[in-house]
C-alpha positions in Angstrom: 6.2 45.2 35.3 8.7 45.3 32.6 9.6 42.1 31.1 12.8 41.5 30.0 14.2 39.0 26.9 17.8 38.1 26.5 19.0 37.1 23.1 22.3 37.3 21.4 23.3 39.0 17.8 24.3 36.3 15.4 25.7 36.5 11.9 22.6 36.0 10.3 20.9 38.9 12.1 23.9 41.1 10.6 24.7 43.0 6.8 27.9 42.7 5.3 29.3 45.3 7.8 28.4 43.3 11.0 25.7 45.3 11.7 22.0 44.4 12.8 20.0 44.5 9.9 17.1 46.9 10.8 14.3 44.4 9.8 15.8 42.0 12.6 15.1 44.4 15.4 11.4 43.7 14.5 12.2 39.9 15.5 13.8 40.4 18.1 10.9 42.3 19.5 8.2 40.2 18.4 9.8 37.6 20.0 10.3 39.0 23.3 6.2 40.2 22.7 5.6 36.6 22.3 7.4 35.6 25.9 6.0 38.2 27.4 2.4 36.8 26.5 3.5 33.5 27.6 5.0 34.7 31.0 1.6 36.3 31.3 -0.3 33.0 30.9 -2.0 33.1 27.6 -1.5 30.5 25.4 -2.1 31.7 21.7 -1.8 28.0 20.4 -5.2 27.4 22.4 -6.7 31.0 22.1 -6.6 30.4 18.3 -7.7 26.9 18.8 -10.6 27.4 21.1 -12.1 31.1 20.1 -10.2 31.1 16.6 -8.5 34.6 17.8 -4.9 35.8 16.8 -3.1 38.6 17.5 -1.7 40.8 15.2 0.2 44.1 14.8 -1.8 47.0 13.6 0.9 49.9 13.8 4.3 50.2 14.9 6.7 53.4 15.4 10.1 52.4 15.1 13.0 54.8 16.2 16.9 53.1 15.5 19.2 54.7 17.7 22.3 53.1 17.6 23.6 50.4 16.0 23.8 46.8 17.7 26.8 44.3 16.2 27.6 40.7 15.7 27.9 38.7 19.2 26.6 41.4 20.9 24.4 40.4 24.0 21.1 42.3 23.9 18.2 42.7 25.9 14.7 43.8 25.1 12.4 45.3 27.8 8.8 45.4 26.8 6.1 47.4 29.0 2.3 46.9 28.4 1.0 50.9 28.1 -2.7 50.4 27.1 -5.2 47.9 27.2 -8.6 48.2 26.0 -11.8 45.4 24.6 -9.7 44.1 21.7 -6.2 45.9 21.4 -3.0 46.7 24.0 0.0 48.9 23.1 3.4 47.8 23.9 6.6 49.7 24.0 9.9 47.6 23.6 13.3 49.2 24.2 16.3 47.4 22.5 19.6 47.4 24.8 22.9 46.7 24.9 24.0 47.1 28.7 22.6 50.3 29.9 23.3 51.8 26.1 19.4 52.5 24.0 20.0 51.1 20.6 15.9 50.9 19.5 12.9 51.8 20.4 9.2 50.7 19.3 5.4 51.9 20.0 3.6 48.6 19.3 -0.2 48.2 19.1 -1.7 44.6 18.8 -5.4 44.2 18.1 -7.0 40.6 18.3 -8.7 39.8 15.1 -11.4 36.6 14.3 -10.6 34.1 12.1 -12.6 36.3 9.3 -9.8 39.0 10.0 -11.6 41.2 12.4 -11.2 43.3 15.1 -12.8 40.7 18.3 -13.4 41.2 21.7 -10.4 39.6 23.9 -12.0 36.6 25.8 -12.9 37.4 29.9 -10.4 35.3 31.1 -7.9 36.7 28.3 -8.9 40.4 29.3 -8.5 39.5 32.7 -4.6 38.3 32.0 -4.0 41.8 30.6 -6.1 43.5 32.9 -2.9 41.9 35.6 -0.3 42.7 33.2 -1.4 46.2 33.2 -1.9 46.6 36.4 2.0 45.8 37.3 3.4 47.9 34.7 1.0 50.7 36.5 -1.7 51.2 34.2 
């Protein structure tokens, strides 16, 4: 399964020359990593809540390929590669129409509230377990 997040450049994304700002590309992807969770049905309000667990990025690989401008109409596609006890890797691909403008290698480890590397709930692992089974894991 790849999930797919619409959003639009604004000005506030963009420098001085209309241009995405590269620092904004990591928004936009977190926040597409963020629907794609909730599309998945985990609820990280009550994950954090309940089991005091949080997700967080451990390592990214970022490759900028072509610029996006202001107003233009993006889409982010994120595909679930790996999945293991306490981490998954993501990779995101930034597009404008069929044109690659960014790509990123994500990996997300759940920590503990004391900032350590945890063991994803069953019912947690399970929801990733499905996600990776569509994208073919």
């Amino acid at each position: 399964m790849t999930h797919r997040f619409a959003l639009r450049v604004y000005y506030e994304d963009t420098d001085l020359a209309g241009i995405v700002y590269y620092a904004n590309y990591l928004k936009f992807i977190e926040r597409a990593r963020t629907e794609m969770v909730r599309a998945a049905g985990i609820d990280q309000t009550r994950l954090k809540a309940e089991h005091g667990l949080v997700f967080a990025v451990k390592h990214v690989e970022a490759d900028y390929i072509s610029p996006a401008k202001f107003d233009d109409e993006l889409q982010v596609e994120t595909v679930l590669t790996q999945a293991k006890g306490a981490s998954f890797v993501m990779e995101q691909t930034v597009l404008r129409d069929a044109t690659r403008l960014f790509f990123a290698k994500v990996q997300l480890v759940c920590l503990n509230e004391r900032g350590h590397a945890a063991r994803l709930p069953a019912d947690i692992r399970q929801r990733i377990a499905e996600l990776a089974a569509n994208t073919g894991l």
